[in-house]
N, C-alpha and C positions, 0 to 999 in steps of 0.2 A: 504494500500500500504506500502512496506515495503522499506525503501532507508538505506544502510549501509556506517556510518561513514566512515570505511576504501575507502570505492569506492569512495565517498564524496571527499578525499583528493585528488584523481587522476585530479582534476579540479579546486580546490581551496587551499589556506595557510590556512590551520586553526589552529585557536590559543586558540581556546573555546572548554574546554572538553564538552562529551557529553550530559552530563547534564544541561549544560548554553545552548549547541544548541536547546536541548529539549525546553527551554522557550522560545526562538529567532524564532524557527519556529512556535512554537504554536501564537506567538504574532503576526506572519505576514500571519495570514490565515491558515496553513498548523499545525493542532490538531496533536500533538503526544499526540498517547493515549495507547504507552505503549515503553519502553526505557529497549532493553535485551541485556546481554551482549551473545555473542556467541564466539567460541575455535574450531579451523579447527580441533584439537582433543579434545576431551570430555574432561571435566579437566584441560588442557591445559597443561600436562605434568608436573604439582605444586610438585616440591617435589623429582623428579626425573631425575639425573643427570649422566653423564658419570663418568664410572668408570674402574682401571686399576688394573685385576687381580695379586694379587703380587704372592700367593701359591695357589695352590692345588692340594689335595691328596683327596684317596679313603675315607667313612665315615665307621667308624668302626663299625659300627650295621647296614648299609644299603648297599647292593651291590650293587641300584642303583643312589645313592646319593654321591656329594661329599663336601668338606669342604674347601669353599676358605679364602681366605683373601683380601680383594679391598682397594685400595687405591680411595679414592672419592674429595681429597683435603682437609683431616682434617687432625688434627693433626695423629690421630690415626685410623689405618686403620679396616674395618668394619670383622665383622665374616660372612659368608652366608654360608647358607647350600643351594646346586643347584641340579637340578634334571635331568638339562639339559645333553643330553652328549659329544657335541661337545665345553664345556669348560676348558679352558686350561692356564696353566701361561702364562701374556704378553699379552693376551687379551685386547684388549680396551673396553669395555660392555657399557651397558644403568643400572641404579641401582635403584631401585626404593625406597630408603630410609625410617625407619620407621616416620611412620605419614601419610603419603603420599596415595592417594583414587586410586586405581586402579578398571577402569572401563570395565563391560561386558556387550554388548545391556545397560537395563535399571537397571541395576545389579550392584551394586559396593559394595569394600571391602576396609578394612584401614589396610595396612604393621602397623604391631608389631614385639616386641620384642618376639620373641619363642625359642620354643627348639624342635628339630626334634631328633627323636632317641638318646635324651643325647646332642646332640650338640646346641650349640646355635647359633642364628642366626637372624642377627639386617640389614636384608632387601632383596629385593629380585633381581635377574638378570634377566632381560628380553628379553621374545622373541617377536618378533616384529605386532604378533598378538593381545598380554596383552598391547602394549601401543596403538591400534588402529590405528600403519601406516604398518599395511598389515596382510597378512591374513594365512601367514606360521607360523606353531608353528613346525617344526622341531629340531630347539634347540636355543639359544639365541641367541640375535642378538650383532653380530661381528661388529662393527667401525675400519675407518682408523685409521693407529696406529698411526696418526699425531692429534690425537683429545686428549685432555686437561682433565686429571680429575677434575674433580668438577664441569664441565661447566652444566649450566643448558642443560638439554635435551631438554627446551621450545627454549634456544637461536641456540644451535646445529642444531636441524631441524627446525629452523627457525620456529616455529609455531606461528601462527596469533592469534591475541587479537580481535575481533571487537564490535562494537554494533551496533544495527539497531533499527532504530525505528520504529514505526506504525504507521502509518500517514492515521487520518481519512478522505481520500481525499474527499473534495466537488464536489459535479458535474460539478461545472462551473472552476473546475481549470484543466482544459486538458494540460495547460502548464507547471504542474508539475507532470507528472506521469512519470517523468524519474528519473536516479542522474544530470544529467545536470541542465535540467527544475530548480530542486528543489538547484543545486548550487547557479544557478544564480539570484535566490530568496534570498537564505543567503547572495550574497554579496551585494546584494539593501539594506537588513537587518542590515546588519550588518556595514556598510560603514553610515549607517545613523541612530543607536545605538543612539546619540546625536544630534538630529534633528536638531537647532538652528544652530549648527557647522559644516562645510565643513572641512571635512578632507584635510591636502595637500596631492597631488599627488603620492607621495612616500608611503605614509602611508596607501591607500584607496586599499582596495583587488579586485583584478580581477579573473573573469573565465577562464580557459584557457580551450578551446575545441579543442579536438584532431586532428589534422593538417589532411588533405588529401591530400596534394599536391602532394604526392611519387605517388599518383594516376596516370596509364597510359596501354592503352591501346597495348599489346604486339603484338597480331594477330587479323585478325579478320576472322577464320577459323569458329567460329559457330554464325553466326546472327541471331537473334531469330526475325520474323515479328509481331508488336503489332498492333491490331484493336480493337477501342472502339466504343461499338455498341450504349450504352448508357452513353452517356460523360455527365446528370446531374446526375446518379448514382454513377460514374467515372470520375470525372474531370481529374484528372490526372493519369499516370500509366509510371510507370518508370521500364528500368529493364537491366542487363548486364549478361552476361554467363561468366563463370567462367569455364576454363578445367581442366584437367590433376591432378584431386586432389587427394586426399588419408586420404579416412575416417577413422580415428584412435581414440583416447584416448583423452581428452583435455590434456592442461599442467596442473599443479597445480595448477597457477596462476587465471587461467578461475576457475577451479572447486571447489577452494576457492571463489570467488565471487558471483558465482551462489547460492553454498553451502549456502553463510551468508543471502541471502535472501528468504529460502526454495524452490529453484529450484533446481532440481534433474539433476548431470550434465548427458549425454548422447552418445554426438559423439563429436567431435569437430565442424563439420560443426551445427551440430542443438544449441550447446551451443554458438557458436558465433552469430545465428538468434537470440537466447534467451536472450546475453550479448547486442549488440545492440537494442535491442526493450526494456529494463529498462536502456541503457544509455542515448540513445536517446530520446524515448519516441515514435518512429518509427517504427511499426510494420513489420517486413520482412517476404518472404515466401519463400523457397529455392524448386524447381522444381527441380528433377532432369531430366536436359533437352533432357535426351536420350530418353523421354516418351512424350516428346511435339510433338505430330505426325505434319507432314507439317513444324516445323520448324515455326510454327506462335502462336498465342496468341490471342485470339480474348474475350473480355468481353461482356457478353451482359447476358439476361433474356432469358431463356428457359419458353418452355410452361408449363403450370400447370399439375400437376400429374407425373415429370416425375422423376423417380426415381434414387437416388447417394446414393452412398456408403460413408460414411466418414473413416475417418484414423482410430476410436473406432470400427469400421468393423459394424456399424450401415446402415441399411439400410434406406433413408429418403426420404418423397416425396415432392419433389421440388410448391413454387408456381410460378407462373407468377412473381411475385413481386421480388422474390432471385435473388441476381447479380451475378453473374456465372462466372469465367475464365477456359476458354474453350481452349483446342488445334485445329487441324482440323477438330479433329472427336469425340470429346467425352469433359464433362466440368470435369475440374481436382479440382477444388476448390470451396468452398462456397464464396464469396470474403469478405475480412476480419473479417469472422468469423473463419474455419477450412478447414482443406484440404482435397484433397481425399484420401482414396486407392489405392496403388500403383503408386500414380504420387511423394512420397515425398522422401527422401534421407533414405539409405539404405547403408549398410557395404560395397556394390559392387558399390554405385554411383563414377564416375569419372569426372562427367562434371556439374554443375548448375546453373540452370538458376535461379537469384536473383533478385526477385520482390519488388518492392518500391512503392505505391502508396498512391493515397489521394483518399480515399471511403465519400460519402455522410453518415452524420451520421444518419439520420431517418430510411435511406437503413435498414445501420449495425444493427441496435438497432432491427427494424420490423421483420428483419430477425434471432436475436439473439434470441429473444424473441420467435416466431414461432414455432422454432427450437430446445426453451431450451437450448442453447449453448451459456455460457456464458466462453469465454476465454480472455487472456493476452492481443489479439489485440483487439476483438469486443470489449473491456474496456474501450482501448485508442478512437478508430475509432468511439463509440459510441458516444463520450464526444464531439470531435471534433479534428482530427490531425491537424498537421500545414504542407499546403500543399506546403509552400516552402522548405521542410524538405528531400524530397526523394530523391533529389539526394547523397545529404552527405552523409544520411543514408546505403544510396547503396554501394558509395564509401567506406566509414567504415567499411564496410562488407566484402566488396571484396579483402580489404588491410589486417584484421583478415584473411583471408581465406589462401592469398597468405604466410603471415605471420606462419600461425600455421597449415595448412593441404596441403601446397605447391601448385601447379597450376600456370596458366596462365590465364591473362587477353584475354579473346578469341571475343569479341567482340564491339562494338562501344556502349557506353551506349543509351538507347532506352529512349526517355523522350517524349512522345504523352502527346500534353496538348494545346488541339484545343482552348477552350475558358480561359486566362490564368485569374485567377482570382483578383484581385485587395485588397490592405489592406486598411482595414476600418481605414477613414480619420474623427477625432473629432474634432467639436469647442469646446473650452472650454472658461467657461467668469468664473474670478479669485470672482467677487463678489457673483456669483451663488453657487460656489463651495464650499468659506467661511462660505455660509448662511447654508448649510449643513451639513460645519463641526462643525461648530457652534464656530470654535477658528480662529482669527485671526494669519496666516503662510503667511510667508514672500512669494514674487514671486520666489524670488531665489531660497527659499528652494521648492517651488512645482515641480520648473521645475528641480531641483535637484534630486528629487525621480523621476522624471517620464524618465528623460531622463538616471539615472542608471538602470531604469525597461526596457530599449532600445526602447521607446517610440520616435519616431523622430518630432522636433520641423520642422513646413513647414515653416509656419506664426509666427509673435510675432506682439503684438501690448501692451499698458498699462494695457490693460482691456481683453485680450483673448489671448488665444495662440489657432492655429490648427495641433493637432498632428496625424500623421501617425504612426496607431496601429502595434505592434511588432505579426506576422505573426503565432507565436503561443501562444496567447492570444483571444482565438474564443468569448469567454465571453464578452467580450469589445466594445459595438457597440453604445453607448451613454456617455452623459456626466457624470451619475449618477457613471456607473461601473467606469472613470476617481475618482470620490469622494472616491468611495471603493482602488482604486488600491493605492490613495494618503495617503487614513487614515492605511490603517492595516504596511506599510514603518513608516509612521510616530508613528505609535503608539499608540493604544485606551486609552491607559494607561496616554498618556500625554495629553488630552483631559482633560479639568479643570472640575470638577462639577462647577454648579454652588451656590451662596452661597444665594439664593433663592430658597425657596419652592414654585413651583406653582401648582394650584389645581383647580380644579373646580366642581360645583356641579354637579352630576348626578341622577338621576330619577334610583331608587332602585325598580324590579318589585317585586311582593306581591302576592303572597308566593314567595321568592326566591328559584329558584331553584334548586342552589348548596347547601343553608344552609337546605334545608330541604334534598338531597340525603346524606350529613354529618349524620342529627338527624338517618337517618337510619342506615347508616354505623356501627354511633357508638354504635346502639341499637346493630345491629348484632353482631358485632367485641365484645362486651361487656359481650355477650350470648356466646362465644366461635367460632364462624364463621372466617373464613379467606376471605379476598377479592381475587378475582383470577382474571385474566385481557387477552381474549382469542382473538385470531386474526378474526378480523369481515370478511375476505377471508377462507372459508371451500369446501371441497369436493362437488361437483355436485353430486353422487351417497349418498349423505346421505338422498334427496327427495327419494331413492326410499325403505329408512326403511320404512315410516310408510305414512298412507293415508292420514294423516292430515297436510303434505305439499309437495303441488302440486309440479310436475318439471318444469312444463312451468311458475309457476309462479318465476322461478330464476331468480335471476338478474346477467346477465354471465359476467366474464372479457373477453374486447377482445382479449388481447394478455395475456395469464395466465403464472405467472411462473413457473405453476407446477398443474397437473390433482388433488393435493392437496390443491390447492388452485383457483381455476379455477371461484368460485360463492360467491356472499356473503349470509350470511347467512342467514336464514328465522326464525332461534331458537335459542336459549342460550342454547338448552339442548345437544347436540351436542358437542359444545367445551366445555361445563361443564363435560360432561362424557369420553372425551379423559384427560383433567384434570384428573378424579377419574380413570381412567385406570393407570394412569402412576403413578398416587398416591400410587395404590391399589399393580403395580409390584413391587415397592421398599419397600414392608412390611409396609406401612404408610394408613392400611384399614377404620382407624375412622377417617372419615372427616364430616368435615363443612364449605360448601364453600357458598359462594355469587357473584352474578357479575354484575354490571349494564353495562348495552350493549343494540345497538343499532340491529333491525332489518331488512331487507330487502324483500320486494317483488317486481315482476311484475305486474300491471293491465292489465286489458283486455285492446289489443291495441285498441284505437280511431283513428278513421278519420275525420280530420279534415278540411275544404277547401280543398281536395283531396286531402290532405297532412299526411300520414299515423303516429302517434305520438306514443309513447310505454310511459306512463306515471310510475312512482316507488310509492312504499308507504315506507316510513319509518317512525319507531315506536321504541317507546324507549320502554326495558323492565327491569327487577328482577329476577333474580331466584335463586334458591336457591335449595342446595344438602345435604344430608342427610344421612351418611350410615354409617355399623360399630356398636359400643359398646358405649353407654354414660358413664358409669362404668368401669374399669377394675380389672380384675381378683385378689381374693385375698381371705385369709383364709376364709372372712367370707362369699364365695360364688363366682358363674361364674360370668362375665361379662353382665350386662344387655344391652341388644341391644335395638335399636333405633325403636319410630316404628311411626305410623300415627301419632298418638296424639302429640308426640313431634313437628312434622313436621307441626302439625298443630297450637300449640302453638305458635309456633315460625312465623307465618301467622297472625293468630290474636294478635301478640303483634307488629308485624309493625306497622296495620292497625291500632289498638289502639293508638301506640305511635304517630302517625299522628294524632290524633283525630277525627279520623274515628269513630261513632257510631255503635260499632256491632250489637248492638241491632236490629238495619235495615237489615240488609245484611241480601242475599236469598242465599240458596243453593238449588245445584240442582248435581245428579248424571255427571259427566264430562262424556264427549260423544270423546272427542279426545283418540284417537284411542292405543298411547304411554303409556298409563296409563291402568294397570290392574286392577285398583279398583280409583279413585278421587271425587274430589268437586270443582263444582264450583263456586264462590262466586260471586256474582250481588248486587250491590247498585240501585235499581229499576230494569229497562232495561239493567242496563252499567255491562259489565262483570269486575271486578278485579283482581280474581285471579282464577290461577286453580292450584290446587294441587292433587297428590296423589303416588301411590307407580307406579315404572315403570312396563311397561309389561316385561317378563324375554326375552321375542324376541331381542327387544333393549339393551339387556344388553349382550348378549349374541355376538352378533356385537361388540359389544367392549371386551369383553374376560373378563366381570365383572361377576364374578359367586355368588355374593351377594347383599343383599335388596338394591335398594337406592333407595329416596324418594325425589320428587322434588318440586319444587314451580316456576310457570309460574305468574309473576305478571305484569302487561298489566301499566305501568308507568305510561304513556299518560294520561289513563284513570283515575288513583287515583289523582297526580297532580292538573286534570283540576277539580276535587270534591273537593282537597281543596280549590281552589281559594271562594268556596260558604258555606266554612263549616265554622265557629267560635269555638276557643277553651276557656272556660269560666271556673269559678272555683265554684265548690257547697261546700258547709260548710260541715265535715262529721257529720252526723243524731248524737245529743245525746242519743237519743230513742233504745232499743234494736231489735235487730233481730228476727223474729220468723219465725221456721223451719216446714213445712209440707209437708209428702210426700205421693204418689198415687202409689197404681201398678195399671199400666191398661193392661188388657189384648187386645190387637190390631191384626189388620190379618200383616201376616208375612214383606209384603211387605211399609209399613206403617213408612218412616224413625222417628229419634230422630227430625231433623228439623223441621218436619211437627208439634211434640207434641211441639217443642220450641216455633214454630210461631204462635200457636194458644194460647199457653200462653200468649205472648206478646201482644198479640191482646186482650184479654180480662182482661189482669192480671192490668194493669191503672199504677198509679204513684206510687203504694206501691210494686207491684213485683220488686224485686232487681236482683232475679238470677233464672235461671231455670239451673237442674243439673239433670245425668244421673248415677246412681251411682249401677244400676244393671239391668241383661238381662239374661231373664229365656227361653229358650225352651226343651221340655222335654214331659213326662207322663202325668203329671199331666195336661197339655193344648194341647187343640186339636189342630190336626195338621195342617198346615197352620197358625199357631197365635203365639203371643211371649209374652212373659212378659214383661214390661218395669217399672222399679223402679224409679221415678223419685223425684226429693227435688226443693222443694220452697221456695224460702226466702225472707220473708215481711218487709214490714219495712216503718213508717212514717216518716216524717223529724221533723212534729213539736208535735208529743204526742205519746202515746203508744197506738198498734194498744188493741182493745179492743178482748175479743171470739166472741160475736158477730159481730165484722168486717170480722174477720178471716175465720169464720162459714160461711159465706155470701160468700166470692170471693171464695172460696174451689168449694161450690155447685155450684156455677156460674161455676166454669172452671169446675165440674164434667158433666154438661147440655150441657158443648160447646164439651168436649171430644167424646161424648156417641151420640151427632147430627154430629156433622165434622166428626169422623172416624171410629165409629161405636166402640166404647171402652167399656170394660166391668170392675168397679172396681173387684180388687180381696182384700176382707178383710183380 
């Protein structure tokens, strides 16, 4: 939310530039999380003043250029060479002096000293397009000859300085989404700067809110009939017609204030709806009333499916649930969310009817949401408005209207408000309160911040006060939110620590689970990997890439805010490769990502005591992405690209750095559908990982037209292995290694796995390593079969193995090779 210093002042004295405000509000709840200066013209006109041509004459090398002389208020009057041709002695001009930034769009240039055709020339004359107040470049711009050279052109046209800040609004502060709201928070703040101390009367700053009294009713030629069909949707509904106006231009003054807070100004009637709904906090909706068929108003719910046009010329279909304002025959409005088609103010309107209400907030929100339509009012109306608000607001309107698009008061203000709502009434006991702020505060001073917050004291007693909550304050319905609204006046900051440490022991669980996600982190991060961090809400249409996850097993949002965000997710592969897409389009193609993220499914619904139940599964996972060049480009050759083996080192070195024993782990061709070629790796039954290169189908869906290689790692599952696995330390062997290696010739299909696992199996406590280090298919071996070179490495811990040991375990694994897979050595 953005609230502008300048506007700020229209309500309060303030004495604290904007950067002391920046800490004052952040200190009392209201985060400014960002503080910019804005200029009603670019620049602010720095540098560029009025000036009083004293000469000029034609330029001697240019026929269409001439050679003045200005007097600016120096001592000494300036050279300009002008191009303009309606410049002339005695001219009053604008001068744009050198130094000075002269702006176009996002474009800007700096006045220097030059020379044009031989003549010199130390600034420039302008026309009133180059300083950005208008939009004529016919020739420069002329001033009353009663204007002053040298005056700045910032003081001359009066051009505004402001700043505005950004204010991270919380949900529960619906009482500051105005400038008002948010004044009268600075003067609770501010007036009580020094807690302990009551300022005297004279010195303590007040709000002042814009008077309505001139308010009155001139005729009552157009009465508008209001009916509320649904009065808990609609508690209140307020509204007055307005004649005889004239849609025009705003003044400056309006289009200056819109302007500082990136509202685009419009008409005058829609920028006074706009200036009221951020002064107030009051959302309005201007009808023009010559479209209210019947002369009445009726709010209620229409039936489901039935189709409205909005103002964006959108077509949308209504539910049962949408709260509707309806003329006699047809509903003109979403109710405080947007309007319709053809019911809203137009160049040709003359008469409007101005709407003021209090909407239910779950309404607004259900229906904001629905609908995708997130606007200025459903903001307010969602959070919760203050429903003693709408008449003023209405009034304020109506007084702007008569004020700056002319009109008449045409009819009797409309205020339906069957059941009238009552302000939330708190006990508050002084001992409860202190125990929570943890500092002893004087009674005085509580009731001192509560009663500047316009909190009304009903009851006092020693021990409690009952106060009657300030009407837009929605938030505030216990004692607790009283503790909050006491401490952020008083000050977090003056809150003592205390000068004890207290501590207590806690049961530390084993393996911990953050210090063991860290060991991997930094394993990764270590190896070059980047952590990526992806929104657990994705696209419902990405079940229907690949077969391997179901759609019915989605877990749906009910109200989504966006068909991009609609389910949670079932995979990390998904936002890991909108990741590598967006990577891949900014020329950034070698990456290495990782992401620990959590997953989502449906289970099959159960029935349970004929009570129909939808149970979820969630599962923590790993993955990990892999594409691009390990290598880059350089005399001594191309780029080496990435390929399985990396992908899969970088698999076996998690699992290792966990003290996972590979040795164990099973693999098996991966059967998930996503992958064009994988592995999947098994600790007995339990699956861990699956890895391999993606199918190009999937990748092609993302607009990635390069390898990338994944790693699907099942968290849960590795985790709950550590809790049983022990990591221990072996002495390394003084004893030397010895190297043996086999070709066996094998039928085609016959993986490396299968030769690793039968090694392992008979290879006992001196096999160290089993290795793959060549693979022959060709001529020489028949067809259907392969060559497989493989290396062994021996090794005892406490002697040297002997040739006769060596001799032995060889033949033993040549007997298990030649029975298990039907192997034929090749000498």
């Amino acid at each position: 939310m953005k609230i502008s210093y300048n506007w700020l002042k229209n309500y309060i004295n303030l004495d604290k530039n904007p950067q002391e405000l920046s800490e004052i509000l952040t200190n009392c709840g209201l985060e400014v999380e960002g503080l910019e200066k804005v200029e009603s013209i670019k620049g602010g006109l720095n540098g560029i003043v009025v000036g009083e041509v004293l000469t000029c004459k034609k330029h001697p090398n240019a026929d269409k250029l001439s050679v003045t002389t200005v007097n600016v208020g120096r001592d000494e009057a300036l050279n300009i060479v002008c191009g303009a041709p309606n410049v002339a002695a005695g001219q009053k001009v604008i001068v744009a002096t050198v130094g000075a930034v002269m702006y176009s769009g996002d474009e800007s240039f700096k006045i220097k000293k030059a020379k044009m055709r031989g003549e010199p020339s130390e600034g420039m004359i302008c026309a009133e397009d180059e300083l950005g107040l208008g939009v004529s470049h016919d020739g420069i711009m002329v001033l009353d000859s009663e204007a002053k050279p040298g005056t700045a052109a910032k003081a001359y046209f009066n051009i505004e300085e402001d700043y505005v800040f950004e204010i991270g609004l919380t949900p529960n502060r619906s009482d500051a989404t105005s400038h008002i709201g948010t004044a009268k928070d600075l003067v609770a703040a501010i007036n009580n700067l020094t807690p302990e101390v009551e300022l005297p009367e004279n010195e303590k700053m007040i709000a002042v809110v814009p008077s309505v009294k001139e308010f009155k009713v001139e005729n009552n030629t157009s009465p508008i009939d209001v009916v509320i069909e649904d009065t808990q949707a609609c508690p209140r509904y307020s509204g007055v017609t307005v004649s005889d106006i004239k849609v025009t231009e705003s003044p400056e003054w309006l289009k200056t204030r819109l302007n500082s807070i990136g509202i685009r100004p419009i008409n005058n009637l829609v920028d006074i709806s706009n200036y009221v709904l951020f002064e107030t906090g009051q959302p309005l909706h201007f009808f023009d009333a010559d479209f209210i068929k019947g002369d009445k108003i009726i709010v209620k719910k229409l039936e489901k499916n039935t189709k409205f046009t909005t103002l964006d010329e959108i077509e949308r279909t209504l539910s049962d649930e949408d709260l509707m304002i309806c003329n006699a025959e047809k509903p003109m409005c979403i109710a405080g969310v947007f309007g319709g088609l053809n019911y809203g103010v137009t160049e040709k309107t003359t008469k409007v009817f101005i709407e003021s209400a209090y909407f239910d907030a779950p309404t607004v929100r259900k229906t904001s949401k629905r609908h995708t339509l997130q606007t200025d009012a459903s903001f307010r109306f969602e959070r919760g408005a203050d429903f003693d608000n709408t008449v003023y607001a209405l009034k304020r309107a109506a007084l702007l209207i008569k004020e700056i698009a002319g009109g008449k008061i045409s009819s009797e203000i409309v205020d339906v408000y069957p059941n009238p709502i009552q302000p939330n009434v708190i006990e508050m006991d002084y001992n409860s309160v202190l125990r929570l702020i943890g500092k002893t505060i004087s009674h005085d001073n509580i009731k001192r911040i509560l009663t500047s917050l316009e909190f009304v004291i009903i009851e006092e007693s020693e021990e409690k006060l009952k106060l009657r909550v300030p009407t837009n304050k929605v938030d505030v319905t216990r004692e607790a939110d009283l503790v909050e609204e006491i401490i952020r006046i008083y000050g977090y900051n003056n809150i003592d620590f205390s000068e004890k440490i207290n501590s207590s022991l806690s049961y530390q669980q084993k393996p911990d689970a953050d210090a063991v996600r860290n060991i991997v982190s930094d394993y990764l991060t270590n190896n070059g990997y980047y952590e990526i961090m992806n929104n657990s809400l994705t696209k419902g249409v990405y079940a229907d890439y690949v077969q391997a996850i179901k759609r019915e097993e989605n877990v749906e949002i009910v109200n989504p805010l966006s068909s991009e965000l609609n389910v949670m997710r079932q995979s990390l592969l998904f936002g890991g490769l909108e990741s590598v897409a967006y990577n891949i389009n900014r020329k950034q193609e070698n990456l290495k990502f990782y992401e620990f993220g959590n997953i989502y499914r449906k289970k099959n619904i159960e029935i349970v005591s004929g009570e129909e139940l939808k149970p979820y599964e969630e599962q923590q996972c790993v993955g990990l992405f892999l594409t691009g060049a390990k290598t880059k480009a350089s005399w001594m050759g191309k780029p080496e690209l990435v390929t399985f083996y990396d992908l899969k080192s970088a698999v076996y070195g998690v699992l290792g750095r966990l003290g996972i024993n590979i040795e164990k782990l099973k693999s098996n061709a991966v059967e998930t559908d996503y992958f064009s070629e994988g592995i999947l790796l098994k600790m007995k039954k339990t699956p861990l990982v699956e890895y391999g290169v993606l199918n190009k189908k999937i990748l092609k869906r993302f607009d990635v037209k390069q390898e990338v290689l994944f790693a699907d790692f099942n968290w849960d599952n590795i985790f709950a292995l550590l809790k049983h696995s022990k990591v221990s330390y072996q002495q390394v062997s003084k004893f030397p290694e010895v190297r043996r290696d086999l070709a066996l010739v094998i039928d085609a299909k016959v993986s490396f796995a299968q030769v690793e696992e039968i090694a392992q199996q008979y290879g006992g406590k001196i096999l160290k390593e089993v290795g793959l280090f060549d693979i022959y298919q060709g001529d020489r071996i028949a067809e259907g079969k392969k060559s497989y070179s493989v290396s062994f490495i021996l090794q005892k811990e406490d002697k040297t193995l002997k040739d006769k040991e060596i001799e032995k375990f060889m033949n033993k694994l040549i007997t298990a090779y030649e029975s298990k897979i039907g192997a034929e050595i090749r000498k």
